[in-house]
N, CA and C atoms of all chains as a GROMACS GRO file, in nm:
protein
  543
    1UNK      N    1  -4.932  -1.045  -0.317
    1UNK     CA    2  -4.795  -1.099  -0.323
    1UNK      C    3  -4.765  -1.179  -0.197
    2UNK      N    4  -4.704  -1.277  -0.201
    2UNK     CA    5  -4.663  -1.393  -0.102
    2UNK      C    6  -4.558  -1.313  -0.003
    3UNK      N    7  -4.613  -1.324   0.130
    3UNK     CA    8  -4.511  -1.282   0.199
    3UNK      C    9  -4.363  -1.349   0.204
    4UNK      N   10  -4.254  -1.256   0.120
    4UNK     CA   11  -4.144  -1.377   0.099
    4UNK      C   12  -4.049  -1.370   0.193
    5UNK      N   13  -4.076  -1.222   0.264
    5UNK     CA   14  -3.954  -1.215   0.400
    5UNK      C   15  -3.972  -1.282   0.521
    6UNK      N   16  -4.099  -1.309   0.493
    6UNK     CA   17  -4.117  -1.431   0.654
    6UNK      C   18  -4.080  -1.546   0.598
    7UNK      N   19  -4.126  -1.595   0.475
    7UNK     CA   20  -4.062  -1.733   0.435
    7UNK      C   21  -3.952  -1.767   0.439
    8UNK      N   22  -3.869  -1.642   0.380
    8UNK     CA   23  -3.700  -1.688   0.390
    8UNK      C   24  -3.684  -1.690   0.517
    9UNK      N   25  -3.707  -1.599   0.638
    9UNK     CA   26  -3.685  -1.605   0.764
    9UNK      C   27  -3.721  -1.751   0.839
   10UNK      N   28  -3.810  -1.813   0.754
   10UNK     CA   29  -3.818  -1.949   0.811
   10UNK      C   30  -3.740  -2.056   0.767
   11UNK      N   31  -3.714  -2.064   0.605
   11UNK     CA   32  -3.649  -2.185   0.562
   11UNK      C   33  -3.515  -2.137   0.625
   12UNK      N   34  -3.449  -2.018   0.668
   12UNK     CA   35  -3.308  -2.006   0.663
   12UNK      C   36  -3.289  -2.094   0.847
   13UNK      N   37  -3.416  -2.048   0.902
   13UNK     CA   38  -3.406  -2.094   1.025
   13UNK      C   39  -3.406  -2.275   1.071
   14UNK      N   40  -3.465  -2.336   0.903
   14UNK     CA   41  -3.487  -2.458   0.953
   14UNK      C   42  -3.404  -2.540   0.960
   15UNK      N   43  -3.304  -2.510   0.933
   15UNK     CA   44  -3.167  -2.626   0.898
   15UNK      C   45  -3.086  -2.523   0.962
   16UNK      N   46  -2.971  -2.590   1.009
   16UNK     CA   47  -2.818  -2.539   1.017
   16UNK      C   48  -2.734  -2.492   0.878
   17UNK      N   49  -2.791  -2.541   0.754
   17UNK     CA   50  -2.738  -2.447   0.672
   17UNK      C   51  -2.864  -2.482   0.565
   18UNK      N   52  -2.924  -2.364   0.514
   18UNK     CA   53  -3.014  -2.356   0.392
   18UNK      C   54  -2.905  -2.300   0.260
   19UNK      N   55  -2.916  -2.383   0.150
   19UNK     CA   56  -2.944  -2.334   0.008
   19UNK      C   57  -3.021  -2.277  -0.086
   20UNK      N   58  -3.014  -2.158  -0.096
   20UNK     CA   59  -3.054  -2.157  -0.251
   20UNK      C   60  -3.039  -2.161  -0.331
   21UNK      N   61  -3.051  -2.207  -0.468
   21UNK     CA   62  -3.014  -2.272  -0.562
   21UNK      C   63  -3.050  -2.272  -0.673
   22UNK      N   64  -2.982  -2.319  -0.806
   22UNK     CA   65  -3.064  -2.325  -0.953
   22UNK      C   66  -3.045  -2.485  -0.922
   23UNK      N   67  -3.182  -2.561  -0.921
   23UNK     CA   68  -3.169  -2.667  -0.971
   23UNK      C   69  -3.226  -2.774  -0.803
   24UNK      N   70  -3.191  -2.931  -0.784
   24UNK     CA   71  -3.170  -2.933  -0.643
   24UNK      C   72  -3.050  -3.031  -0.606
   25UNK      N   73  -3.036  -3.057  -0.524
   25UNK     CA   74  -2.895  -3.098  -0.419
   25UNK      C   75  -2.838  -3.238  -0.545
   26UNK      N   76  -2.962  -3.311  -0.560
   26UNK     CA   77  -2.946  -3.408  -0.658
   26UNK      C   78  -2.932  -3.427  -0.841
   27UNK      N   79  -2.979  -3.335  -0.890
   27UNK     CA   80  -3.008  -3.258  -1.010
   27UNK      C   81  -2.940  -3.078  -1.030
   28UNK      N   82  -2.847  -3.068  -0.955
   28UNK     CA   83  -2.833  -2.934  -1.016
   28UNK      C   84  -2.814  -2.872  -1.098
   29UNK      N   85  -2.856  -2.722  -1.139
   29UNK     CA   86  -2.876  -2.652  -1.268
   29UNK      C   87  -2.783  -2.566  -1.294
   30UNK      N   88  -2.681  -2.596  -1.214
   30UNK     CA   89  -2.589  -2.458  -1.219
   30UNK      C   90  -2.432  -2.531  -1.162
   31UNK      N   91  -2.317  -2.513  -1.258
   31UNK     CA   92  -2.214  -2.557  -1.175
   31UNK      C   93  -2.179  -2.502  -1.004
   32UNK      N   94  -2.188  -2.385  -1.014
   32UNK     CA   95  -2.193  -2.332  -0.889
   32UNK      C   96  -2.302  -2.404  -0.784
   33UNK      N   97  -2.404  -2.426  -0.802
   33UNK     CA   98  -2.491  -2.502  -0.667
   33UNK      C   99  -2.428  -2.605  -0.671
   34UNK      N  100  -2.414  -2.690  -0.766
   34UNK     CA  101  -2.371  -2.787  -0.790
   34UNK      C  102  -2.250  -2.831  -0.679
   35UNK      N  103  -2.117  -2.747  -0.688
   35UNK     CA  104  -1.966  -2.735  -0.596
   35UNK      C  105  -2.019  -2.700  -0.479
   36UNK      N  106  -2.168  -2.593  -0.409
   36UNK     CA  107  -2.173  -2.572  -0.300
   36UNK      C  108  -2.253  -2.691  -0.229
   37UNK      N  109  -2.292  -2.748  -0.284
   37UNK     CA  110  -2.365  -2.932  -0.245
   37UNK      C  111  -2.281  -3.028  -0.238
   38UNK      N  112  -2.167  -3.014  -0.304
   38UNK     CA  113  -2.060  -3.126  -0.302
   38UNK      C  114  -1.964  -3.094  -0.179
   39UNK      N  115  -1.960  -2.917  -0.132
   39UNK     CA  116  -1.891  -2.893  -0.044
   39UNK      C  117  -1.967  -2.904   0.104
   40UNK      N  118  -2.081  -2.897   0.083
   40UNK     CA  119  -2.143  -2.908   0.260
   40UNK      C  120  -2.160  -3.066   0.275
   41UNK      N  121  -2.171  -3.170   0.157
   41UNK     CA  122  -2.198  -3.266   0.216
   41UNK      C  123  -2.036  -3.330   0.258
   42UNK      N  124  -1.941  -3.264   0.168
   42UNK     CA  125  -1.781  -3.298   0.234
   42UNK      C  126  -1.747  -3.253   0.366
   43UNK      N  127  -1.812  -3.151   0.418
   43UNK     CA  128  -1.827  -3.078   0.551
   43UNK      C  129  -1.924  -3.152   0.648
   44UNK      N  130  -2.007  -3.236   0.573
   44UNK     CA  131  -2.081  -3.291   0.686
   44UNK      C  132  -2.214  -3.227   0.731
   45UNK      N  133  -2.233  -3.162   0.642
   45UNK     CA  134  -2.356  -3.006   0.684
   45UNK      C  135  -2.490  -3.097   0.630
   46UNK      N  136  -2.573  -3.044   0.763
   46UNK     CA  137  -2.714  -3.060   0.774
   46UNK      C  138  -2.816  -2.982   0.706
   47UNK      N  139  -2.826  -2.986   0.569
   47UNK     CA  140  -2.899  -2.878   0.484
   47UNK      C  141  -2.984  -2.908   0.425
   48UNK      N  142  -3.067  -2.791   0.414
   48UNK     CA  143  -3.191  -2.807   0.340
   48UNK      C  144  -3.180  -2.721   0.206
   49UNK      N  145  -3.244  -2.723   0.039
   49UNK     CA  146  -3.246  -2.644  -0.018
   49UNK      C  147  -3.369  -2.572  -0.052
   50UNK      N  148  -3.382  -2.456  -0.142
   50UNK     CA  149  -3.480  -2.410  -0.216
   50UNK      C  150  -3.420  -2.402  -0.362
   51UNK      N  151  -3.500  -2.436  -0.439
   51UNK     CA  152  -3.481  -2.477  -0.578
   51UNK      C  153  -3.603  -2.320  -0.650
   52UNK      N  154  -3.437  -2.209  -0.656
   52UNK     CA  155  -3.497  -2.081  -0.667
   52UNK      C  156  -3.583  -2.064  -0.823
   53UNK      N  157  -3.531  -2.212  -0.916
   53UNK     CA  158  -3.628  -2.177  -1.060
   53UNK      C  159  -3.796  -2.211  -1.007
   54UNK      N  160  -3.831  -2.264  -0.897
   54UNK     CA  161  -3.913  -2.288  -0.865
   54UNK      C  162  -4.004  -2.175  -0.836
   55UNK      N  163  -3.982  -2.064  -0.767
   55UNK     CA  164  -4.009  -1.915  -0.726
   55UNK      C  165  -3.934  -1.789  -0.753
   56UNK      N  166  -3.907  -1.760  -0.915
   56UNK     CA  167  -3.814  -1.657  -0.924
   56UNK      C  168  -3.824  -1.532  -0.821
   57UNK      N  169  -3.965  -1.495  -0.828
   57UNK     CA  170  -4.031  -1.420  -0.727
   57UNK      C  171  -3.926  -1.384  -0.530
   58UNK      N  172  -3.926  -1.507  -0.503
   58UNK     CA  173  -3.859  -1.517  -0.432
   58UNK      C  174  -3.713  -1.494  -0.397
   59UNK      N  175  -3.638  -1.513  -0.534
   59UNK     CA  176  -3.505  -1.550  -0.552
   59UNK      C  177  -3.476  -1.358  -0.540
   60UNK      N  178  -3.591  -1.291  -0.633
   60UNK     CA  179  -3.622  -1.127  -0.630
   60UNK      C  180  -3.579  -1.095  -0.517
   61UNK      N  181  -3.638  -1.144  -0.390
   61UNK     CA  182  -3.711  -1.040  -0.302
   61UNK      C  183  -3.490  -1.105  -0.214
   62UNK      N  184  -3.486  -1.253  -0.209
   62UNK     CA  185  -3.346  -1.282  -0.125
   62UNK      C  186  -3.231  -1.174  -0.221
   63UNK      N  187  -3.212  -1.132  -0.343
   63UNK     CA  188  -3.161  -1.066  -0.377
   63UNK      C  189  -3.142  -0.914  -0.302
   64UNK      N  190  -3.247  -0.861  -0.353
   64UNK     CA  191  -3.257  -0.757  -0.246
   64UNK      C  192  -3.232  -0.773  -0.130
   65UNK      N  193  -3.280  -0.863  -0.034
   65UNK     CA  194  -3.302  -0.875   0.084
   65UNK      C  195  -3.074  -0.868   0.148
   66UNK      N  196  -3.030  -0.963   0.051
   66UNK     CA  197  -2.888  -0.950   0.050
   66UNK      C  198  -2.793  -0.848   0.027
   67UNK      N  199  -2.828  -0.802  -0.110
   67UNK     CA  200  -2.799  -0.725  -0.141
   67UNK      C  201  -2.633  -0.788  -0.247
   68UNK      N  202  -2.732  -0.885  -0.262
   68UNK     CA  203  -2.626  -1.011  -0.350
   68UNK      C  204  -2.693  -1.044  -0.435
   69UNK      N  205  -2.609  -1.048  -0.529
   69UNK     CA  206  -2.654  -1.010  -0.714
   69UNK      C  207  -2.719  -1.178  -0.773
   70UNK      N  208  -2.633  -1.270  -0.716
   70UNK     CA  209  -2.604  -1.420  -0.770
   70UNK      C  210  -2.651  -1.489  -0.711
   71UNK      N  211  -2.690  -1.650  -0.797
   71UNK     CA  212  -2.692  -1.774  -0.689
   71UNK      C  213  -2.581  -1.880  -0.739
   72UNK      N  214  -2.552  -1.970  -0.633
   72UNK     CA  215  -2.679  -1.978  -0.482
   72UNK      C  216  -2.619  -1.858  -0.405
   73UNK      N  217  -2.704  -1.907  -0.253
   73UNK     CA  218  -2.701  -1.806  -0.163
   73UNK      C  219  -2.705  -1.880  -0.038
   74UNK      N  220  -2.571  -1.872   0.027
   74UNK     CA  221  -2.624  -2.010   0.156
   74UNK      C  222  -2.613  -1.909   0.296
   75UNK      N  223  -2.678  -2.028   0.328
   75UNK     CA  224  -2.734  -1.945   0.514
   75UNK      C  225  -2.691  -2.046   0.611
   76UNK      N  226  -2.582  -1.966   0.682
   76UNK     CA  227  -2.515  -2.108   0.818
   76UNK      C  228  -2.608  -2.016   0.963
   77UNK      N  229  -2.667  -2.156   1.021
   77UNK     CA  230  -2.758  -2.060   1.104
   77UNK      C  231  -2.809  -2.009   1.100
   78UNK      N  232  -2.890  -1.937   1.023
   78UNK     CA  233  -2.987  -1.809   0.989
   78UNK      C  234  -2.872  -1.712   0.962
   79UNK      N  235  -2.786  -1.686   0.911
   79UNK     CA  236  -2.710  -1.584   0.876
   79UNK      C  237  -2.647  -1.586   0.733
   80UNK      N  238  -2.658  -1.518   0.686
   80UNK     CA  239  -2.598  -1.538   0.514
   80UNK      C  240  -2.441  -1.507   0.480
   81UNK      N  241  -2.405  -1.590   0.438
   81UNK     CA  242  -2.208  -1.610   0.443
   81UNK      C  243  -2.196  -1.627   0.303
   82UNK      N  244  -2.259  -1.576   0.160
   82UNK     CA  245  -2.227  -1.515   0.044
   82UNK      C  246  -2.253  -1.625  -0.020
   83UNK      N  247  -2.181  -1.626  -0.153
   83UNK     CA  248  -2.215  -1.733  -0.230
   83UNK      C  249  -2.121  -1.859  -0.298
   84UNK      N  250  -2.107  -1.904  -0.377
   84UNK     CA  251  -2.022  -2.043  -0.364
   84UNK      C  252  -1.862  -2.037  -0.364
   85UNK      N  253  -1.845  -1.906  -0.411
   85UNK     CA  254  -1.648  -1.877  -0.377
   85UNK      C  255  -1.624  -1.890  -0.219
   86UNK      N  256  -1.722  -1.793  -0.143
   86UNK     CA  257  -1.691  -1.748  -0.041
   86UNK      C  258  -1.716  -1.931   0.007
   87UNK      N  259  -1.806  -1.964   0.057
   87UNK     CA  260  -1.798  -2.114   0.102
   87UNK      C  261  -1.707  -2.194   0.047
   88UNK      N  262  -1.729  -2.267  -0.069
   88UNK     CA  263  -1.559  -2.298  -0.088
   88UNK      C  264  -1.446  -2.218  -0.012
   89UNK      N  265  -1.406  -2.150   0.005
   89UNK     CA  266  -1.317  -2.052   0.073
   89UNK      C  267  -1.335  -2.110   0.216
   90UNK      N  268  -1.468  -2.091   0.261
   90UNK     CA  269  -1.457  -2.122   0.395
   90UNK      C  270  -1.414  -2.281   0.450
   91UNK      N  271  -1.491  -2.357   0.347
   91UNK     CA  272  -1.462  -2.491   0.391
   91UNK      C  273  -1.272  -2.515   0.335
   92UNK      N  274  -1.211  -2.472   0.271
   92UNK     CA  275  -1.097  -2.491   0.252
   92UNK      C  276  -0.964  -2.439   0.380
   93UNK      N  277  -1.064  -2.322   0.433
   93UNK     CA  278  -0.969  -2.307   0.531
   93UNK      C  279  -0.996  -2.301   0.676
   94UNK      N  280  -1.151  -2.460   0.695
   94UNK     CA  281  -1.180  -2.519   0.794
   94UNK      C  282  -1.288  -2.468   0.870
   95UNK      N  283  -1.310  -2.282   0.830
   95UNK     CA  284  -1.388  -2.211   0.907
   95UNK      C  285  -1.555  -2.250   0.887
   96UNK      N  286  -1.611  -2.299   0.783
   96UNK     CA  287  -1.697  -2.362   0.756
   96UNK      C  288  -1.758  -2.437   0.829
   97UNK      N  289  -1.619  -2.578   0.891
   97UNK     CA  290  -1.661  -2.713   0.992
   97UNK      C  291  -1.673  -2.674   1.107
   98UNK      N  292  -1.557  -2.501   1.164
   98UNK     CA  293  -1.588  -2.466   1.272
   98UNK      C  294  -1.705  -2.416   1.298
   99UNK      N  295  -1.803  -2.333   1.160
   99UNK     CA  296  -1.948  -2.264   1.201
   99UNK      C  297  -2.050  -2.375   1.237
  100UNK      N  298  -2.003  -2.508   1.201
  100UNK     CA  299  -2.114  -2.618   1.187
  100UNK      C  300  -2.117  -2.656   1.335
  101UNK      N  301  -1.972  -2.676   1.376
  101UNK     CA  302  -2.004  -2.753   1.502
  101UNK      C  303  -2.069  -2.721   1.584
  102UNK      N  304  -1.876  -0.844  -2.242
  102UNK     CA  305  -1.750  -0.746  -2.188
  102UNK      C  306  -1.658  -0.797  -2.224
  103UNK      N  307  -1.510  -0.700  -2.229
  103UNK     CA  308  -1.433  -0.788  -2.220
  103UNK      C  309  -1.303  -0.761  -2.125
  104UNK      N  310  -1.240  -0.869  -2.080
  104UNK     CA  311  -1.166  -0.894  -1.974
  104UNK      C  312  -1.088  -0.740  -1.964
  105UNK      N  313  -1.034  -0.658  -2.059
  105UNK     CA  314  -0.939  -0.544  -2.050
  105UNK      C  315  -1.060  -0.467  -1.967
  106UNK      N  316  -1.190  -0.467  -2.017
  106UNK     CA  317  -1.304  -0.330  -1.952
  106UNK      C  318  -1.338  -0.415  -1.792
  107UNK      N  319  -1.362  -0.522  -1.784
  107UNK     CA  320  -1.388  -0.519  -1.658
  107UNK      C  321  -1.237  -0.533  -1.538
  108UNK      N  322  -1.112  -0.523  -1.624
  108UNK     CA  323  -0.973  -0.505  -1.486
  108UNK      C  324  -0.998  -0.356  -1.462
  109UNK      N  325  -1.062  -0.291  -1.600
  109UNK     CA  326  -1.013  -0.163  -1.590
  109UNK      C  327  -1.141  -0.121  -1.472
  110UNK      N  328  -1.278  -0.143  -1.481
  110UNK     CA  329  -1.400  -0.099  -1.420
  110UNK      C  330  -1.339  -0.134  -1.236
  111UNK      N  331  -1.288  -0.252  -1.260
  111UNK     CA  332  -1.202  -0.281  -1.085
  111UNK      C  333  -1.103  -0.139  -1.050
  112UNK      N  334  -1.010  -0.120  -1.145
  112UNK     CA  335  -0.905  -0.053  -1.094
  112UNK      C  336  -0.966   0.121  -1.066
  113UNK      N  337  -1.040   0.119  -1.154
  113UNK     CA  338  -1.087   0.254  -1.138
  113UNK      C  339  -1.169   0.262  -1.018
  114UNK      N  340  -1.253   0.147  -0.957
  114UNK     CA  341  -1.297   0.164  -0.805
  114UNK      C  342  -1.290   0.193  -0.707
  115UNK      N  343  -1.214   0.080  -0.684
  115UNK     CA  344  -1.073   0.065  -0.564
  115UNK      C  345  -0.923   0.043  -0.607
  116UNK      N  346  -0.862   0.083  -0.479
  116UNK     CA  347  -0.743   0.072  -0.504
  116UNK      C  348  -0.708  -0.074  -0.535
  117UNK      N  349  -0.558  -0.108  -0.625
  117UNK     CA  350  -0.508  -0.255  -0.624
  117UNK      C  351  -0.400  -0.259  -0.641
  118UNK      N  352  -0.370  -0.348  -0.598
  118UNK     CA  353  -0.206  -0.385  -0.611
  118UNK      C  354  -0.185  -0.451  -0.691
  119UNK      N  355  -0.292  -0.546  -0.732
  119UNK     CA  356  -0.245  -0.633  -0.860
  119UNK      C  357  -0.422  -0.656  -0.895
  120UNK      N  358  -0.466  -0.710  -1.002
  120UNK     CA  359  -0.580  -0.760  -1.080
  120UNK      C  360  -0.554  -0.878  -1.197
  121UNK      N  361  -0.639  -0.977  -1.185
  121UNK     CA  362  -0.614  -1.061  -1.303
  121UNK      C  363  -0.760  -1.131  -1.344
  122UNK      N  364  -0.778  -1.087  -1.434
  122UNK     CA  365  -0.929  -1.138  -1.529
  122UNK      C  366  -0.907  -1.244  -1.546
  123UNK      N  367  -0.916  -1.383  -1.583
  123UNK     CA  368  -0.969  -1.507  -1.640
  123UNK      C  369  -1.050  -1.504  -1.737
  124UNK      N  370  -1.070  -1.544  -1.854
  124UNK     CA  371  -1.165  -1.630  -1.883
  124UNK      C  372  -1.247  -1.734  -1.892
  125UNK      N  373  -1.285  -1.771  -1.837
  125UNK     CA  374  -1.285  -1.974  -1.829
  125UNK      C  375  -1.383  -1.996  -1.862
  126UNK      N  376  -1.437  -1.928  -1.994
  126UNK     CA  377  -1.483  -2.013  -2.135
  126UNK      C  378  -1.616  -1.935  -2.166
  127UNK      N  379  -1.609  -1.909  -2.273
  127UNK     CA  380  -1.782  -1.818  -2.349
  127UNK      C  381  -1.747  -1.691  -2.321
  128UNK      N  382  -1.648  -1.628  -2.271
  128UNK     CA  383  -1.629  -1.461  -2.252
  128UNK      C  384  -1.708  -1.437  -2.120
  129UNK      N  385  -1.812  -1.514  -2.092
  129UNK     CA  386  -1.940  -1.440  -2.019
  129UNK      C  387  -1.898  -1.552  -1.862
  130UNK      N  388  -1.826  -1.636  -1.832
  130UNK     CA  389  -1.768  -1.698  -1.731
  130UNK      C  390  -1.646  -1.665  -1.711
  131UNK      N  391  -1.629  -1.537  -1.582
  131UNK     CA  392  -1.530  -1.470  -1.572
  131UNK      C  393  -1.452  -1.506  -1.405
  132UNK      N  394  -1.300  -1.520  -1.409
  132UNK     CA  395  -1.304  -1.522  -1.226
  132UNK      C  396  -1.202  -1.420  -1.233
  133UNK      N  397  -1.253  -1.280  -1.151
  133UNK     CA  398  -1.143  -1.224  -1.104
  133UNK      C  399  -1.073  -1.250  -1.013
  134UNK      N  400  -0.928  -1.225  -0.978
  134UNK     CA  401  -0.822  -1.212  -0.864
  134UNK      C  402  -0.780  -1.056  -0.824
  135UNK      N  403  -0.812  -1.015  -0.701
  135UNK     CA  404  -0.792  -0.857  -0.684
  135UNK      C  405  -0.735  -0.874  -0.524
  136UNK      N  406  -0.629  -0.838  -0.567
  136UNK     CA  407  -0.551  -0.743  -0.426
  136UNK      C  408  -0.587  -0.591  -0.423
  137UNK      N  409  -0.607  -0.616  -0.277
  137UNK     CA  410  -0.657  -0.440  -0.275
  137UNK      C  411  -0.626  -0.391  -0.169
  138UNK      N  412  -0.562  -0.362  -0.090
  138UNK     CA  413  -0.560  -0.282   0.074
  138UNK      C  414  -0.695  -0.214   0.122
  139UNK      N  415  -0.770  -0.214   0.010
  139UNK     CA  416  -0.934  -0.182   0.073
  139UNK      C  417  -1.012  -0.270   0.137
  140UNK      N  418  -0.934  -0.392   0.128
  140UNK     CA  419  -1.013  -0.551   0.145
  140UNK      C  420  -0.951  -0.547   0.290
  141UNK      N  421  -0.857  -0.478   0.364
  141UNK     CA  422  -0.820  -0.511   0.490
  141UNK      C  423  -0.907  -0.508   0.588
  142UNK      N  424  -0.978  -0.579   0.719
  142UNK     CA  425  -1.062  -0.538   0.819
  142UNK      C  426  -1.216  -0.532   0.784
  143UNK      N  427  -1.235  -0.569   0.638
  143UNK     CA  428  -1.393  -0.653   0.593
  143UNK      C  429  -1.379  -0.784   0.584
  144UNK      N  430  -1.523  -0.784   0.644
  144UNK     CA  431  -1.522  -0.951   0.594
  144UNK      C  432  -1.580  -0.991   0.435
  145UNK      N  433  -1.548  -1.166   0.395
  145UNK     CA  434  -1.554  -1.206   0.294
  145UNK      C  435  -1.660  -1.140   0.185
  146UNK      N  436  -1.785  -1.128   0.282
  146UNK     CA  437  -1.891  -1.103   0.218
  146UNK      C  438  -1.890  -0.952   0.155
  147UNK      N  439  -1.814  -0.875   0.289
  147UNK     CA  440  -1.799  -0.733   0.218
  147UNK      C  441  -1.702  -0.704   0.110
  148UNK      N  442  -1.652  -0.824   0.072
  148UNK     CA  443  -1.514  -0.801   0.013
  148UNK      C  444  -1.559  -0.836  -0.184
  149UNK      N  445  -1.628  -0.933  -0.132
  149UNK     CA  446  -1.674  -0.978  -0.251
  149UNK      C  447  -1.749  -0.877  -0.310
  150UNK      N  448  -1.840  -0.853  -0.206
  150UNK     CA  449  -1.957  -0.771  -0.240
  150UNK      C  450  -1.900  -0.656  -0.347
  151UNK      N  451  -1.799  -0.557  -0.288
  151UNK     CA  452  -1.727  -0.465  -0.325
  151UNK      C  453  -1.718  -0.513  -0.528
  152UNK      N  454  -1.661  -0.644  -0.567
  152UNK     CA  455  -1.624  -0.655  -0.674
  152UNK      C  456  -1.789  -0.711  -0.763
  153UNK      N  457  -1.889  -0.742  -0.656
  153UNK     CA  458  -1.964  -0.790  -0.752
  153UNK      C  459  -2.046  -0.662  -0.765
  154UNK      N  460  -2.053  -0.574  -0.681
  154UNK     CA  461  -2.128  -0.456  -0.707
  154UNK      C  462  -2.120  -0.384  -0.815
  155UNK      N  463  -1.997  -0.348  -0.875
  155UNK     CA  464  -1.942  -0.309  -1.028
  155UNK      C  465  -2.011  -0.387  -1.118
  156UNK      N  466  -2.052  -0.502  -1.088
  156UNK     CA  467  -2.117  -0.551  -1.209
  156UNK      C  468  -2.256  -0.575  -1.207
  157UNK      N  469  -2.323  -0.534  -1.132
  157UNK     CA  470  -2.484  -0.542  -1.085
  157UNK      C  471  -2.506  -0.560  -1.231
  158UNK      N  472  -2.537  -0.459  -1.312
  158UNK     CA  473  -2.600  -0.447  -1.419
  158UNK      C  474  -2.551  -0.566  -1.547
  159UNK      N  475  -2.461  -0.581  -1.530
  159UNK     CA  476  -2.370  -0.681  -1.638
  159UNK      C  477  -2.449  -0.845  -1.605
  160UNK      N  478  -2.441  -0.878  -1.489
  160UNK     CA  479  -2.471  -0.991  -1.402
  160UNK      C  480  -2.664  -0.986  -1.424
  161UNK      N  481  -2.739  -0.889  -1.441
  161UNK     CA  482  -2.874  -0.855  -1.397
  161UNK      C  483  -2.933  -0.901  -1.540
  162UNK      N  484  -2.808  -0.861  -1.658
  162UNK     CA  485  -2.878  -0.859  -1.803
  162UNK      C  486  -2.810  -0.994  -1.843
  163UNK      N  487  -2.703  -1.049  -1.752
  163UNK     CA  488  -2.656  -1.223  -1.780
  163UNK      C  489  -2.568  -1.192  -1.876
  164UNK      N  490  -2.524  -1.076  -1.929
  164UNK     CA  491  -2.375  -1.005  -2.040
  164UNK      C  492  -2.303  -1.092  -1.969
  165UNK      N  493  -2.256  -1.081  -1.778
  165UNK     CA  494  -2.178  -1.168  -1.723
  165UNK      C  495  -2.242  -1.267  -1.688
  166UNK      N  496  -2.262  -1.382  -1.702
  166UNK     CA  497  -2.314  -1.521  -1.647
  166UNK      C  498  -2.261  -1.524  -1.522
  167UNK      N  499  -2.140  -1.596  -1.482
  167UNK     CA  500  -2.111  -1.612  -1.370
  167UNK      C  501  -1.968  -1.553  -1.356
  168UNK      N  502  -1.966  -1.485  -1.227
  168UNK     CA  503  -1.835  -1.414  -1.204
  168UNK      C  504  -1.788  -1.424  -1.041
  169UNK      N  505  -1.615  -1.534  -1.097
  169UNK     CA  506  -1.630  -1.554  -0.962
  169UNK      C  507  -1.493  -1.473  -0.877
  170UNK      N  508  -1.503  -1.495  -0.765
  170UNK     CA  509  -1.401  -1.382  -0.689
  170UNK      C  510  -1.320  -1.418  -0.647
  171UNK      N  511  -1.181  -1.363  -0.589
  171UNK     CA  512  -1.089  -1.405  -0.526
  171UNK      C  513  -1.016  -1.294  -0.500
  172UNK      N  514  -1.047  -1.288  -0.397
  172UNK     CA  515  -0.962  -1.125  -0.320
  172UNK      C  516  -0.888  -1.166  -0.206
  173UNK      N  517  -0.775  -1.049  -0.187
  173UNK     CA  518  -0.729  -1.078  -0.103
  173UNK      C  519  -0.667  -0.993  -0.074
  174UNK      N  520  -0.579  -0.915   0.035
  174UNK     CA  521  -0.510  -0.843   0.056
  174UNK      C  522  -0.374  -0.862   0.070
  175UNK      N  523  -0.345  -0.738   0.059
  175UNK     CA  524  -0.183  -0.734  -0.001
  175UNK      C  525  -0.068  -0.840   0.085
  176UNK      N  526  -0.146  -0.854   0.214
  176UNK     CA  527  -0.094  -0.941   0.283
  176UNK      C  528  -0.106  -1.047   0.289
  177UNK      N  529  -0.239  -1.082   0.251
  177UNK     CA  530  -0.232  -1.262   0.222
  177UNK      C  531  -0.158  -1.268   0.104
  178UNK      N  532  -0.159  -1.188  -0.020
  178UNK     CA  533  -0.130  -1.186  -0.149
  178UNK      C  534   0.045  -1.245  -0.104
  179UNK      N  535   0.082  -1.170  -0.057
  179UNK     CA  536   0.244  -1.209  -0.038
  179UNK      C  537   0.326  -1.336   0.049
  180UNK      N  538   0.197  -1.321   0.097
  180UNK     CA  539   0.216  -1.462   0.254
  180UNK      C  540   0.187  -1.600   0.143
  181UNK      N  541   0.122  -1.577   0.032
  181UNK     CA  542   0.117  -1.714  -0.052
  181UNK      C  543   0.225  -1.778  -0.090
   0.00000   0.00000   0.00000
């Protein structure tokens, strides 16, 4: 089995904010990734995604690893801040642009 | 599910001051609204967490597709 806890530990580290996702930034598969791509690029956010139909395997292990049921799943900084309510939420009441700066 | 079993699966959890189910379309795209005084002094993630945890299993077998949240405490609830 693919070590998937070092992987996530890396993609979350490579950007200022990682996605995970059904689908990708350009094509999404899910209304929800979909609103959380429309909201970081309205924020201005430097992100990278993972396109979780790509590695369900993976999407397994960030589930657990969260302890969060759903996607997406975004990471500001290497830290995980929930999923597309909670971001919407954040970028609506600015705290979002403040984690970026 | 339907919207009466999952206000009721909330209320029986935690405490609330108020609850409101949505439907927004197929039964299986649900957004709750929950005031709770349990939500005071967690953050977002724990807050959510709290309402999506009740549905692990619902969400796991896709019964719920997507279920989205909106909590708040009794004090933001009133400050709106």
């Amino acid at each position: 089995m693919a070590d998937y806890k070092s992987l996530i530990q890396e993609q979350i580290k490579s950007r200022p904010v990682f996605v995970y996702m059904k689908g990708t930034p350009n094509m999404p598969m899910c209304g929800f990734s979909a609103r959380v791509v429309e909201v970081l690029k309205m924020a201005g956010a430097d992100f990278a995604h993972f396109n979780i139909m790509d590695d369900m395997s993976l999407f397994e292990e960030l589930k657990t690893m969260n302890q969060w049921p759903t996607s997406p799943q975004i990471f500001v900084k290497g830290e995980f801040v929930g999923g597309c309510d909670i971001v919407c939420e954040l970028f609506e009441t600015g705290e979002l642009q403040k984690m970026l700066a | 599910m339907t919207l009466d079993k999952i206000k009721e699966r909330i209320e029986q959890a935690i405490p609330t001051t108020h609850v409101q189910i949505l439907d927004l379309g197929g039964g299986d795209h649900i957004r709750a609204i929950v005031v709770s005084p349990a939500f005071v002094g967690k953050s977002l993630i724990q807050q959510h967490k709290m309402i999506l945890d009740l549905f692990r299993k619902e969400i796991d077998s896709n019964d719920v597709h997507a279920l989205t949240v909106k909590t708040l405490t009794p004090e933001q609830f009133d400050n709106l």
